[in-house]
GUVO-270676 format. One record per atom (N, C-alpha, C, CB): residue number from 1; z, y, x. Coordinates in nm, 4 decimals. Glycine has a CB too. Layout:
{pos: NUM	up: Z	north: Y	east: X};
...
//
This chain:
{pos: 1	up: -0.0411	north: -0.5858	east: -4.4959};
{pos: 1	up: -0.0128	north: -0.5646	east: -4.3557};
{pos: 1	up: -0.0395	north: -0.4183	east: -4.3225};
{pos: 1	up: -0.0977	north: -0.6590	east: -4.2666};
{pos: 2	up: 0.0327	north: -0.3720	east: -4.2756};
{pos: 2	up: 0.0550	north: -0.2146	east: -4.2198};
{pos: 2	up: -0.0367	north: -0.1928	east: -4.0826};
{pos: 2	up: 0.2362	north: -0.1845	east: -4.1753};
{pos: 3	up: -0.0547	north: -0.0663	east: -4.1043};
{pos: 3	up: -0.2081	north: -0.0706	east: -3.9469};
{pos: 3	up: -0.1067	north: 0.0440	east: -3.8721};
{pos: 3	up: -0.4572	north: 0.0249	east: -3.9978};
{pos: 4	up: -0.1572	north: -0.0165	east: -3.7666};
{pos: 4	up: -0.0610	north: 0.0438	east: -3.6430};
{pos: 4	up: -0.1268	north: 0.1833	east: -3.5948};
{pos: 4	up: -0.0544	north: -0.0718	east: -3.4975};
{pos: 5	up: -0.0931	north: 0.2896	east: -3.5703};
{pos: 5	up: -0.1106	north: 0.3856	east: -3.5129};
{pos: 5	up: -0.1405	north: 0.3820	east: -3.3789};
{pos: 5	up: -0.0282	north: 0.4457	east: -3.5357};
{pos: 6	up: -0.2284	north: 0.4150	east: -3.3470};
{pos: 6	up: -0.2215	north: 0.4027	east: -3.1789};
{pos: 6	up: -0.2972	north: 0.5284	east: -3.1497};
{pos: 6	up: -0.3020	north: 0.2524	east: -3.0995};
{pos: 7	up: -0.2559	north: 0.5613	east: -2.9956};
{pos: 7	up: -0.3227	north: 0.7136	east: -2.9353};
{pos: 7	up: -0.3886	north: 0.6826	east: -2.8360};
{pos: 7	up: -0.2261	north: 0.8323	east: -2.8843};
{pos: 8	up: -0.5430	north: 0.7576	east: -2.7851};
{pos: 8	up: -0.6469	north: 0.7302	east: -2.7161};
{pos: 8	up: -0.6673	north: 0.8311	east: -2.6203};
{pos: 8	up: -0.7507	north: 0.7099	east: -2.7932};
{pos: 9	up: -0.6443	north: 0.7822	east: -2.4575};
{pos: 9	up: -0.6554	north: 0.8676	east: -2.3597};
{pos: 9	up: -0.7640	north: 0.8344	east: -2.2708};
{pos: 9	up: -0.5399	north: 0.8778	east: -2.2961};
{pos: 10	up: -0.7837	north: 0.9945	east: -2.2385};
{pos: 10	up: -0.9078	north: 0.9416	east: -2.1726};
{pos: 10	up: -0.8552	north: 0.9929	east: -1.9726};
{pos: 10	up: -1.0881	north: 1.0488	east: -2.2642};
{pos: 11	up: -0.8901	north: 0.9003	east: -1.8930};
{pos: 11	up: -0.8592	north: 0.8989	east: -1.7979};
{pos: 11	up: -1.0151	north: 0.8767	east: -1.6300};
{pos: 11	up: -0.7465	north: 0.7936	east: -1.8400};
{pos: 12	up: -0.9919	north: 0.9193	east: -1.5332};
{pos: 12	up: -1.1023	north: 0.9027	east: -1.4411};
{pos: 12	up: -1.1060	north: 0.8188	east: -1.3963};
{pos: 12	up: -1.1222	north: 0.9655	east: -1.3595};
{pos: 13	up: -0.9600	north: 0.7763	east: -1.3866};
{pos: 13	up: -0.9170	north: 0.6190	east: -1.2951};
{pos: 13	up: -0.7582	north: 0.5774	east: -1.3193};
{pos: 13	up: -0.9340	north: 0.6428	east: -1.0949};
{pos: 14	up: -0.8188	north: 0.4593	east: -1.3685};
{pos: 14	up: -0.6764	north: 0.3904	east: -1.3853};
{pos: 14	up: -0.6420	north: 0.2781	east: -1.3491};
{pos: 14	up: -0.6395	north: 0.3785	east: -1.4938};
{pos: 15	up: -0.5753	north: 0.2716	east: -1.2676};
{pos: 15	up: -0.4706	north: 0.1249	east: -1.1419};
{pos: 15	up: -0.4022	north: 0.0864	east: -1.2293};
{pos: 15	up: -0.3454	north: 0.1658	east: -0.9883};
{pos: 16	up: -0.4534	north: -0.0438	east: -1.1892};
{pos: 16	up: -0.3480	north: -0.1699	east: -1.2912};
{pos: 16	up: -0.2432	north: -0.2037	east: -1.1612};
{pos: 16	up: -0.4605	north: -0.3653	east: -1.3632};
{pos: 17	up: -0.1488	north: -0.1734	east: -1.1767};
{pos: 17	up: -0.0135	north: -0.2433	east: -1.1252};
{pos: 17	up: 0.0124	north: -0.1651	east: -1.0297};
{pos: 17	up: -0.0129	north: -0.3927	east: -1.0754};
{pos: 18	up: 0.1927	north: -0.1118	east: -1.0224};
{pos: 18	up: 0.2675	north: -0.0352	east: -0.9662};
{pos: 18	up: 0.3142	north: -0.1066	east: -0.8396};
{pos: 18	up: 0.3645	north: 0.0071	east: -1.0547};
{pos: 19	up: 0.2927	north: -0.1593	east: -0.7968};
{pos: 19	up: 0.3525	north: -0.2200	east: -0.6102};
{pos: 19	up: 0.3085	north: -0.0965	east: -0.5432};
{pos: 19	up: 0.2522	north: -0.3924	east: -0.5130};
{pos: 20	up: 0.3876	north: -0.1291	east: -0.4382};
{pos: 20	up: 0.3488	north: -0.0480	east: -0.3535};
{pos: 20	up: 0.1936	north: -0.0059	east: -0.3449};
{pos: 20	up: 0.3939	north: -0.0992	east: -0.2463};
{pos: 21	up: 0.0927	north: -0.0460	east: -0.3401};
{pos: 21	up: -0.0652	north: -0.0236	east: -0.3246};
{pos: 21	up: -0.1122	north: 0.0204	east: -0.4117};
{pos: 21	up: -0.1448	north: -0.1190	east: -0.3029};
{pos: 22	up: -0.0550	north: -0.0197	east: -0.5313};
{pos: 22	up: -0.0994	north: 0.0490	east: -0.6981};
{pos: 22	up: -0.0755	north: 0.2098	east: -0.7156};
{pos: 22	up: 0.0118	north: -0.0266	east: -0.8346};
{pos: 23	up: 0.1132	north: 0.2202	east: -0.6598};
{pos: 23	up: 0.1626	north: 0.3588	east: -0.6356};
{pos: 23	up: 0.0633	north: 0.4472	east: -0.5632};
{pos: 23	up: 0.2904	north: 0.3550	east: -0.5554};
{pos: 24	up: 0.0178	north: 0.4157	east: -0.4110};
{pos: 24	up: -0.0258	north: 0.4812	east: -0.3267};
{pos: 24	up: -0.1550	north: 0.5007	east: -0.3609};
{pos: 24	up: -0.0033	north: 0.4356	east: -0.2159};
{pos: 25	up: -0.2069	north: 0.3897	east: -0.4311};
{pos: 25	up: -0.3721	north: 0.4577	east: -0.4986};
{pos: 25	up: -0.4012	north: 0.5103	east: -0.5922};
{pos: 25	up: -0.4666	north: 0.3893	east: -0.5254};
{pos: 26	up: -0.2456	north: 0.5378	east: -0.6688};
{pos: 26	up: -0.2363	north: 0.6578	east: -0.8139};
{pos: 26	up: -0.2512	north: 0.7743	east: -0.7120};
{pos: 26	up: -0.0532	north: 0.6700	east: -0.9347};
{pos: 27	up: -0.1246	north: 0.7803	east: -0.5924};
{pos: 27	up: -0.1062	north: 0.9009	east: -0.5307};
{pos: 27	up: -0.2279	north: 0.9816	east: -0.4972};
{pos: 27	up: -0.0353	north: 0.8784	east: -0.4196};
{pos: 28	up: -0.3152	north: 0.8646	east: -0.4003};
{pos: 28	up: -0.4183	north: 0.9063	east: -0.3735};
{pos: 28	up: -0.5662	north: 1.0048	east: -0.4711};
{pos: 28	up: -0.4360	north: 0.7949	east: -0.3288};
{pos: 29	up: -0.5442	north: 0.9087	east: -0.5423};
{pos: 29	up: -0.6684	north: 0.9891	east: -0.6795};
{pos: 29	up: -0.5795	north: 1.1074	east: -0.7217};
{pos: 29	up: -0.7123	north: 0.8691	east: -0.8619};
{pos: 30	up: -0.4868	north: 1.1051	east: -0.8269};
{pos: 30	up: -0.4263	north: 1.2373	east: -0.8189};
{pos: 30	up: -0.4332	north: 1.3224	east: -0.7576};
{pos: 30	up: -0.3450	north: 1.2445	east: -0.8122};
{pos: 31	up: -0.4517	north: 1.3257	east: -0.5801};
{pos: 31	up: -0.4511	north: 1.4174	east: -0.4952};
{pos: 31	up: -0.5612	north: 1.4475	east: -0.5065};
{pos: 31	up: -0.4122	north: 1.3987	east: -0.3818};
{pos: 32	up: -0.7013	north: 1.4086	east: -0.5321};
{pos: 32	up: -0.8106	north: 1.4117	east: -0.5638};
{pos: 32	up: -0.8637	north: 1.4697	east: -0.6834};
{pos: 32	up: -0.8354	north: 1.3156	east: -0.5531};
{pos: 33	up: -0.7711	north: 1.5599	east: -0.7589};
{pos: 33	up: -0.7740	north: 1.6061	east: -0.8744};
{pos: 33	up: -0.8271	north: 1.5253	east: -0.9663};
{pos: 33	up: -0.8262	north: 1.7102	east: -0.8746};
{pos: 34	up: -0.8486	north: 1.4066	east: -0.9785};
{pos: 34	up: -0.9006	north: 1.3203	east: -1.1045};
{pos: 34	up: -0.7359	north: 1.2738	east: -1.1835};
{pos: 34	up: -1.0135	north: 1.1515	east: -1.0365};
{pos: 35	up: -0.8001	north: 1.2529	east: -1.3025};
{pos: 35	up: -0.7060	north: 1.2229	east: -1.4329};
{pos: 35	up: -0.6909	north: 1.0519	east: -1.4310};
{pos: 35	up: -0.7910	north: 1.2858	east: -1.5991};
{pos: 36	up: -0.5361	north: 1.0575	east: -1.3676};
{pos: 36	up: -0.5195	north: 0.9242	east: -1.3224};
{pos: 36	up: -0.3757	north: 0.8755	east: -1.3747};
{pos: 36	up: -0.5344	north: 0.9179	east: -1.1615};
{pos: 37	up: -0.4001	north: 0.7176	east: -1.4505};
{pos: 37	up: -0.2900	north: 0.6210	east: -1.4790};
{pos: 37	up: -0.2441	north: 0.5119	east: -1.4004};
{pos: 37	up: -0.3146	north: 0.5671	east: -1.5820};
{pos: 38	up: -0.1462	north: 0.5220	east: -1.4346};
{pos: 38	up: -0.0841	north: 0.3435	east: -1.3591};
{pos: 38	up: -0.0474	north: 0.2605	east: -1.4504};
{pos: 38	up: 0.0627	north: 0.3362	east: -1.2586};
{pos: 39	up: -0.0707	north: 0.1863	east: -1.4832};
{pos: 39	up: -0.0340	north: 0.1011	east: -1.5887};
{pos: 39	up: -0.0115	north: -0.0360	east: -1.5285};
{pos: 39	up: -0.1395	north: 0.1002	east: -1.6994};
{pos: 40	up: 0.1523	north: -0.0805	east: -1.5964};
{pos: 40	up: 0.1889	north: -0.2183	east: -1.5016};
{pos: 40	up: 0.2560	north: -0.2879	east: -1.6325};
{pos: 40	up: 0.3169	north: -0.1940	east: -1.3378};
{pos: 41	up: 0.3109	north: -0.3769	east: -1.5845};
{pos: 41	up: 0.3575	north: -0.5055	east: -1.7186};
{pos: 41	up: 0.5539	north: -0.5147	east: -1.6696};
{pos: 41	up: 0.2338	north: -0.7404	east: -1.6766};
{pos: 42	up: 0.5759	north: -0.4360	east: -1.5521};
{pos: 42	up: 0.6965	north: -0.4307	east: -1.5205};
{pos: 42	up: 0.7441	north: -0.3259	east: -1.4611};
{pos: 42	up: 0.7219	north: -0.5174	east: -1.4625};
{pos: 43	up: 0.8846	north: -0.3188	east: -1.4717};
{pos: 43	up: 0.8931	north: -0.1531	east: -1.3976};
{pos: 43	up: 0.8919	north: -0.1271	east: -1.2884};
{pos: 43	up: 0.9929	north: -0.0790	east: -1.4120};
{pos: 44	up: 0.8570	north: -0.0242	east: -1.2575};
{pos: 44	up: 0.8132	north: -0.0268	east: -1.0921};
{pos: 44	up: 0.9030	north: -0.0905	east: -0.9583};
{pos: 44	up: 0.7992	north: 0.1268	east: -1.0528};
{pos: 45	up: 1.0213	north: -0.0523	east: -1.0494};
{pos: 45	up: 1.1252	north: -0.1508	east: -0.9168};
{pos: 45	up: 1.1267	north: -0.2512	east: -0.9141};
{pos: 45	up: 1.2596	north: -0.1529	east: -0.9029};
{pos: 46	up: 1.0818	north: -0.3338	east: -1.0010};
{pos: 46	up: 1.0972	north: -0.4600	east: -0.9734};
{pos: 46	up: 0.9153	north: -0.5460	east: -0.9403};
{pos: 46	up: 1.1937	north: -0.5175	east: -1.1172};
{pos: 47	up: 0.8457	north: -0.5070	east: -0.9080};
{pos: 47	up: 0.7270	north: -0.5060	east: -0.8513};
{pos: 47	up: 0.7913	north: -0.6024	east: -0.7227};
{pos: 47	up: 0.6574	north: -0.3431	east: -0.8223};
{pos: 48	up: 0.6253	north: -0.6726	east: -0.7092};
{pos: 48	up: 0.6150	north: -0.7744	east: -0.6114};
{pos: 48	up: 0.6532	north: -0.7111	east: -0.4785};
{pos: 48	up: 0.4737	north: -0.8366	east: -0.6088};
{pos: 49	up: 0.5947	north: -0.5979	east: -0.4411};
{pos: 49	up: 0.6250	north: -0.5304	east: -0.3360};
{pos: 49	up: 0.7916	north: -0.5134	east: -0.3087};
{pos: 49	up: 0.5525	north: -0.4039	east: -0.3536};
{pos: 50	up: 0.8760	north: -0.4572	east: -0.4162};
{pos: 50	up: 0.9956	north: -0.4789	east: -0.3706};
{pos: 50	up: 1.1053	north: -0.5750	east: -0.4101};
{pos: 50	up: 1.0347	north: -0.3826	east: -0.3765};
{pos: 51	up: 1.0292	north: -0.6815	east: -0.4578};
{pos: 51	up: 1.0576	north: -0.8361	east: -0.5111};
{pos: 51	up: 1.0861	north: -0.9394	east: -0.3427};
{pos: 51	up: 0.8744	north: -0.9049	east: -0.6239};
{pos: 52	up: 0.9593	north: -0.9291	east: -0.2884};
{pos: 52	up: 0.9103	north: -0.9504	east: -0.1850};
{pos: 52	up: 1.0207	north: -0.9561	east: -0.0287};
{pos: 52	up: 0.8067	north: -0.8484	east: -0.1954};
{pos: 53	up: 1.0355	north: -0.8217	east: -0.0364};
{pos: 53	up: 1.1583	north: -0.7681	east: 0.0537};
{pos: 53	up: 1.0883	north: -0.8025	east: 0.2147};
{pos: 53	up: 1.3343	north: -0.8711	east: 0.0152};
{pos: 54	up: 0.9528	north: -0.7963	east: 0.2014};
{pos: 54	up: 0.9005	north: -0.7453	east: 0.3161};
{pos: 54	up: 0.9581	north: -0.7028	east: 0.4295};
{pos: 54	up: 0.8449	north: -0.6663	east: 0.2900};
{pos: 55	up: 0.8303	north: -0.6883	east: 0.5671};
{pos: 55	up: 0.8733	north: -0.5715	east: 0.6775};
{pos: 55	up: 0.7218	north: -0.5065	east: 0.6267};
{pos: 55	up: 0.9032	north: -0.6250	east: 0.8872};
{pos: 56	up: 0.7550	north: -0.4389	east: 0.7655};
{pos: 56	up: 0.6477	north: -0.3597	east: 0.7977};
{pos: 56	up: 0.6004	north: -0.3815	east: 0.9733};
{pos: 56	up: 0.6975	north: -0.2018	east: 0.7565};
{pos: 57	up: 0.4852	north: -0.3396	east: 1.0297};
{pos: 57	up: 0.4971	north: -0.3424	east: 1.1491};
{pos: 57	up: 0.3740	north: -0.2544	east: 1.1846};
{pos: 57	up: 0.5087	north: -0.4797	east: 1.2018};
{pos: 58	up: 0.4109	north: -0.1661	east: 1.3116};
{pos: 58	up: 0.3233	north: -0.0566	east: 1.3812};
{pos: 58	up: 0.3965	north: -0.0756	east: 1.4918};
{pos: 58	up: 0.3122	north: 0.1021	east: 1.3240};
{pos: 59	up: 0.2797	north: -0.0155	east: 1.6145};
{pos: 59	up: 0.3629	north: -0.0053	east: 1.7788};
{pos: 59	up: 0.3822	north: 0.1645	east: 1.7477};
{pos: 59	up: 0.2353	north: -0.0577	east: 1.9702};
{pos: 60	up: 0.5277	north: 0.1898	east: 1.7538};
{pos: 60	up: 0.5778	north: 0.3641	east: 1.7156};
{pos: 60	up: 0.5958	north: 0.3860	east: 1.8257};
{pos: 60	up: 0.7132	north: 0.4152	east: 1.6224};
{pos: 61	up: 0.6199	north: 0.2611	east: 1.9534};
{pos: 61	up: 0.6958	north: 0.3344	east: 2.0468};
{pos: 61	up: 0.8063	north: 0.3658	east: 2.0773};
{pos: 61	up: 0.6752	north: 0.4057	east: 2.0500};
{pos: 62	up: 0.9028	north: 0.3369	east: 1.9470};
{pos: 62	up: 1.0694	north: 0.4076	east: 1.9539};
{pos: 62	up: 1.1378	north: 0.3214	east: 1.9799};
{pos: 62	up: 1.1412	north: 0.4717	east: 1.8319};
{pos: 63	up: 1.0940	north: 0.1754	east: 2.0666};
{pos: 63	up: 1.1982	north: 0.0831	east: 2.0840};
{pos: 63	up: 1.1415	north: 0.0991	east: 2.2534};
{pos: 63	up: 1.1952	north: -0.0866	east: 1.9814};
{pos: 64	up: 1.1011	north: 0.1095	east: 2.2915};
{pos: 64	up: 1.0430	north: 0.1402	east: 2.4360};
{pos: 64	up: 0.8591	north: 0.1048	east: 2.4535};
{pos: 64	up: 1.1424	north: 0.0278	east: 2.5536};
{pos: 65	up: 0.7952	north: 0.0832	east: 2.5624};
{pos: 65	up: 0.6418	north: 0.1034	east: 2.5546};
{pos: 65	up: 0.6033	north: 0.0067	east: 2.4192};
{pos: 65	up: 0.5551	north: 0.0480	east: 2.7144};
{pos: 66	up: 0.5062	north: 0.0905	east: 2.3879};
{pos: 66	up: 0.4180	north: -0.0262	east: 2.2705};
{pos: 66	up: 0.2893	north: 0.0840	east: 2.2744};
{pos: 66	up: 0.5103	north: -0.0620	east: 2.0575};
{pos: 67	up: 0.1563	north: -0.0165	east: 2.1986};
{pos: 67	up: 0.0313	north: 0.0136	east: 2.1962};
{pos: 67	up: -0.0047	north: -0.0565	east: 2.1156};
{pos: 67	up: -0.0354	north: 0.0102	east: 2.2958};
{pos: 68	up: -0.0943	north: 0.0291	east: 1.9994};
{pos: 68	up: -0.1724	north: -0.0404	east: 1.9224};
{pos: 68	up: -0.2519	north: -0.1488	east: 1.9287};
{pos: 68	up: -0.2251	north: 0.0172	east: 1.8924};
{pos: 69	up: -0.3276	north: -0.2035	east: 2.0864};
{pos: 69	up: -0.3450	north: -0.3032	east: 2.1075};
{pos: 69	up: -0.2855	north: -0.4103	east: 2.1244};
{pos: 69	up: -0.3837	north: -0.2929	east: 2.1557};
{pos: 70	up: -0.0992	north: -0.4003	east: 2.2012};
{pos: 70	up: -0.0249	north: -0.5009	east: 2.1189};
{pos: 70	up: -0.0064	north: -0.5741	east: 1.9722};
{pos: 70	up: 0.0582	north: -0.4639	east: 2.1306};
{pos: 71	up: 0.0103	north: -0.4417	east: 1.9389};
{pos: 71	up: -0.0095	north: -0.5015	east: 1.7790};
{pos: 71	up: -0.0816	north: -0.5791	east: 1.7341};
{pos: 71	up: -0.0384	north: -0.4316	east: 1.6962};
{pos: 72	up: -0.2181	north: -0.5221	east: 1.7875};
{pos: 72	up: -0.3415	north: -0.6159	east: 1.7175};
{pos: 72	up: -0.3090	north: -0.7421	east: 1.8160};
{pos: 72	up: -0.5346	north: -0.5434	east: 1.7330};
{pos: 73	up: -0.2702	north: -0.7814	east: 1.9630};
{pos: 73	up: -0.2819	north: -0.9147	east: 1.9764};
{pos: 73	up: -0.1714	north: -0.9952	east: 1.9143};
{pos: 73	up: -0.2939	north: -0.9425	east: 2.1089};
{pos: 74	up: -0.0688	north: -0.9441	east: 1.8919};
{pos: 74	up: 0.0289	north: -1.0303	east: 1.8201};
{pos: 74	up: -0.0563	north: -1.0564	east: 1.7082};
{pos: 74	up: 0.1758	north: -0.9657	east: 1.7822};
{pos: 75	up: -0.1042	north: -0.9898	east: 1.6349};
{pos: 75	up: -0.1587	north: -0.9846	east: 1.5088};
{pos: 75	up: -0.2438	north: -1.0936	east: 1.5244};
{pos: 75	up: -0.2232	north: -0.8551	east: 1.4660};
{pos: 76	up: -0.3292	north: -1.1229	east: 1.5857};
{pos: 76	up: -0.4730	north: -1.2318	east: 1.6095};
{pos: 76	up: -0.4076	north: -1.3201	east: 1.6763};
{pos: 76	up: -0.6202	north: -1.1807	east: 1.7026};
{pos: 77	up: -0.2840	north: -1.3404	east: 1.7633};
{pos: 77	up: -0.1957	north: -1.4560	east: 1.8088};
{pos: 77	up: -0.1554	north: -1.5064	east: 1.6528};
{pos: 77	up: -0.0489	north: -1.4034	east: 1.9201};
{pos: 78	up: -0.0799	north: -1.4023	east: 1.5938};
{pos: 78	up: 0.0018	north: -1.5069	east: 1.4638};
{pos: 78	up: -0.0873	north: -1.5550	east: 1.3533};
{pos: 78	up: 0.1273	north: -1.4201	east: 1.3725};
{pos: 79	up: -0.2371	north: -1.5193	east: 1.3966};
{pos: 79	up: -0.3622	north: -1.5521	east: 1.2906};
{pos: 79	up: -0.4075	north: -1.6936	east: 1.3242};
{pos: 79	up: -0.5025	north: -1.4418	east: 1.3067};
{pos: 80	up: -0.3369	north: -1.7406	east: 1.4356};
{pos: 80	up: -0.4245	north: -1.8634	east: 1.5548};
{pos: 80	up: -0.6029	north: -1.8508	east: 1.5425};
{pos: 80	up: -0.3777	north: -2.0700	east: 1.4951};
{pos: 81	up: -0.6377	north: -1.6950	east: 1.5729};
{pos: 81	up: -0.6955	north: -1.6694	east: 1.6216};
{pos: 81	up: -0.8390	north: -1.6841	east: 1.4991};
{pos: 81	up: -0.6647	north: -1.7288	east: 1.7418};
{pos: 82	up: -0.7863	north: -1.6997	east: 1.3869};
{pos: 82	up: -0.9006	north: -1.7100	east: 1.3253};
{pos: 82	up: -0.9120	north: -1.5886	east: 1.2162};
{pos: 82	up: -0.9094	north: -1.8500	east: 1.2679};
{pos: 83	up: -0.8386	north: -1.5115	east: 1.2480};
{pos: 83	up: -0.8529	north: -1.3923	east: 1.1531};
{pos: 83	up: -0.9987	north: -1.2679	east: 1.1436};
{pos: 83	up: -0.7199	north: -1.3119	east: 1.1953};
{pos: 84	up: -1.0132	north: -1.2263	east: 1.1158};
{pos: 84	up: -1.1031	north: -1.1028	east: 1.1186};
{pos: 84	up: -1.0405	north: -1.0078	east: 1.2265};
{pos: 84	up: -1.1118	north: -1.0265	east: 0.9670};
{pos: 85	up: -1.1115	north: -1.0068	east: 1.3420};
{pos: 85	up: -1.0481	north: -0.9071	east: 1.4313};
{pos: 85	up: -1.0744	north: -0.7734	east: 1.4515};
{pos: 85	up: -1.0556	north: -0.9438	east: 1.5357};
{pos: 86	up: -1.1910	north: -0.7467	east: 1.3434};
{pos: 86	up: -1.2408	north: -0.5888	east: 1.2827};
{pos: 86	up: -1.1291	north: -0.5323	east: 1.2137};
{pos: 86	up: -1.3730	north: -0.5892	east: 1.1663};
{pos: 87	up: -1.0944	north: -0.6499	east: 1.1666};
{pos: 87	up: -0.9896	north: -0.5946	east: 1.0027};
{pos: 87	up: -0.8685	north: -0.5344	east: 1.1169};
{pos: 87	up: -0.9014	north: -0.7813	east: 0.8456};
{pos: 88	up: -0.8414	north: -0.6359	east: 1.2106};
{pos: 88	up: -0.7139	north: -0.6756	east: 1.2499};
{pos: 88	up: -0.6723	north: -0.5274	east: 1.3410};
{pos: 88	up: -0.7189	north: -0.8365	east: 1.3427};
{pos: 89	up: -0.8559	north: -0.4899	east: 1.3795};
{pos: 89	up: -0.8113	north: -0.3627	east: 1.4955};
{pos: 89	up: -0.8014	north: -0.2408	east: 1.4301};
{pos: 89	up: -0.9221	north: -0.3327	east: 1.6212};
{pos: 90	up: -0.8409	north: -0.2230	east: 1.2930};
{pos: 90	up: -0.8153	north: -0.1476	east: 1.1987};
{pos: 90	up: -0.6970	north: -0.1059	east: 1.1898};
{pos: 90	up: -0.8456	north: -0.1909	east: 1.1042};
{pos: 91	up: -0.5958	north: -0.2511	east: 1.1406};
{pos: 91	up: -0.4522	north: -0.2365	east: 1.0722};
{pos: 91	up: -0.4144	north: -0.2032	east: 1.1872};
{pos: 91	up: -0.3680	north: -0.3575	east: 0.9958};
{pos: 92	up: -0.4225	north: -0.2418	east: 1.3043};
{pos: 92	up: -0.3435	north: -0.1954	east: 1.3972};
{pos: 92	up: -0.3624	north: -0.0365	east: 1.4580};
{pos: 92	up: -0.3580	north: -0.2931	east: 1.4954};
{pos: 93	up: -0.4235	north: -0.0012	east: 1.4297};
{pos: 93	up: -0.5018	north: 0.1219	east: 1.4991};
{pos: 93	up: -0.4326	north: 0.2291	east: 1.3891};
{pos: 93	up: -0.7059	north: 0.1116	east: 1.4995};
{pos: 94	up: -0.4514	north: 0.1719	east: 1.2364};
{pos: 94	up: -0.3889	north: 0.3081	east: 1.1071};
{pos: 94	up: -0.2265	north: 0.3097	east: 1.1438};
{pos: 94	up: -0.4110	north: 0.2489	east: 0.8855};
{pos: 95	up: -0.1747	north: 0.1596	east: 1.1370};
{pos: 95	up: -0.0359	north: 0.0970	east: 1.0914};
{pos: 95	up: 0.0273	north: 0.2486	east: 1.1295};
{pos: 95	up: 0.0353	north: -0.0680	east: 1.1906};
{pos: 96	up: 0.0220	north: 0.2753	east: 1.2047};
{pos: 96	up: 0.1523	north: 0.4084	east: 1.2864};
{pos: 96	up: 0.1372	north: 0.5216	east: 1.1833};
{pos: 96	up: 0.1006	north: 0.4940	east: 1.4862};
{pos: 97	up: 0.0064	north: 0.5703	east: 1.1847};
{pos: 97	up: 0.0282	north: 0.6831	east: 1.0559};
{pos: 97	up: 0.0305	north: 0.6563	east: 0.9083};
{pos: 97	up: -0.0778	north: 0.7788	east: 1.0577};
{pos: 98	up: 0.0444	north: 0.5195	east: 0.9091};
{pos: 98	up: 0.0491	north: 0.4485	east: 0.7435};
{pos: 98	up: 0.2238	north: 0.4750	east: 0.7320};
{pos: 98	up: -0.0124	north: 0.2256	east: 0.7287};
{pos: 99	up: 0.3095	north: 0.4284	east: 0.8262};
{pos: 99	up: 0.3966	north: 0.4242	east: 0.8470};
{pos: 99	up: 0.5075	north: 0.5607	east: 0.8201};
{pos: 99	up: 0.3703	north: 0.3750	east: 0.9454};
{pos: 100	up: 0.4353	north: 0.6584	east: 0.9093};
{pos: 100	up: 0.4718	north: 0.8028	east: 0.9285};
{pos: 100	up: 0.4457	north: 0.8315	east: 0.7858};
{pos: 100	up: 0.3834	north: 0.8967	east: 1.0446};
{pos: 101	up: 0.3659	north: 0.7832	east: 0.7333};
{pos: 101	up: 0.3119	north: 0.8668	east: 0.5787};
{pos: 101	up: 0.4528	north: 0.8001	east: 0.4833};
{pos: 101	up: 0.0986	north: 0.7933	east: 0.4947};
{pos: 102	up: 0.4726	north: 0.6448	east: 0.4647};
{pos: 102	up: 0.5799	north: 0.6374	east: 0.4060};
{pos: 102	up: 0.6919	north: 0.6553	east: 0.4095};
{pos: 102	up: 0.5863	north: 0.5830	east: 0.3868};
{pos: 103	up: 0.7439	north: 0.6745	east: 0.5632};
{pos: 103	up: 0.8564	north: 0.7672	east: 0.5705};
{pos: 103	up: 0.8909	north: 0.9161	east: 0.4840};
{pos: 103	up: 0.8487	north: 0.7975	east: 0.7004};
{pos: 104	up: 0.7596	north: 0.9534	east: 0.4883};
{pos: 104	up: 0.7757	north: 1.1367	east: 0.4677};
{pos: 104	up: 0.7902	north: 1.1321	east: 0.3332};
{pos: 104	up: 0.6326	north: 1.2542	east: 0.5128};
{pos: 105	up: 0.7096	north: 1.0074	east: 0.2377};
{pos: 105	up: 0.7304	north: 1.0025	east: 0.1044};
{pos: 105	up: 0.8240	north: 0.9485	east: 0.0385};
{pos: 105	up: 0.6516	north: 0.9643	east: 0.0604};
{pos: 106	up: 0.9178	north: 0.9088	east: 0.1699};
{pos: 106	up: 1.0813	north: 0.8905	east: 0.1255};
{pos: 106	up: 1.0987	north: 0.7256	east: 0.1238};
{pos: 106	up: 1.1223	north: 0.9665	east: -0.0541};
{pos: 107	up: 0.9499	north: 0.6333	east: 0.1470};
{pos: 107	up: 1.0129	north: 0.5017	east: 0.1046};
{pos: 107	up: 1.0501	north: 0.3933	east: 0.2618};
{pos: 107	up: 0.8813	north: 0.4187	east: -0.0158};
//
């Protein structure tokens, strides 16, 4: 039996799986100057994230008034009210510049 060759990298941080969240937390460390991998079992396009075929949702404003506190009550309405409403005033409070950020990065 023949022995396989293999090559050994050394890395700071390495994300298992390319979805959307995997991508954005390579992006992130990279920007952070650390020596960073992504390593997934499929190619990035076809990831759960764009398997999925999702939305997205933030109050932008560009359909007429909205407020981040809408958001969050729809958000804790479609939870029937049993969600984490720390978490919930969070997502609603980032969602707009989470949003703005994936636009600019083209997705």
């Amino acid at each position: 039996m023949a022995a396989y060759e293999y090559e050994s990298h050394d890395y700071d941080v390495v994300v298992v799986g390319a979805g959307g969240a995997g991508l954005r937390a390579t992006l992130g460390m990279a920007e952070q100057g650390l020596r960073t991998a992504c390593v997934t079992k499929v190619f990035p396009t076809r990831s759960h994230t764009v398997a999925a075929q999702g939305g997205i949702a933030a109050s932008l404003g560009n359909m007429g008034p909205d407020s981040w506190q809408w958001h969050m009550y729809d958000t804790v309405k479609g939870s029937d009210w049993l969600g984490d409403t720390d978490a919930m005033e969070y997502l609603a409070r980032s969602a707009p510049a989470a949003v703005y950020e994936l636009e600019h990065y083209g997705v």
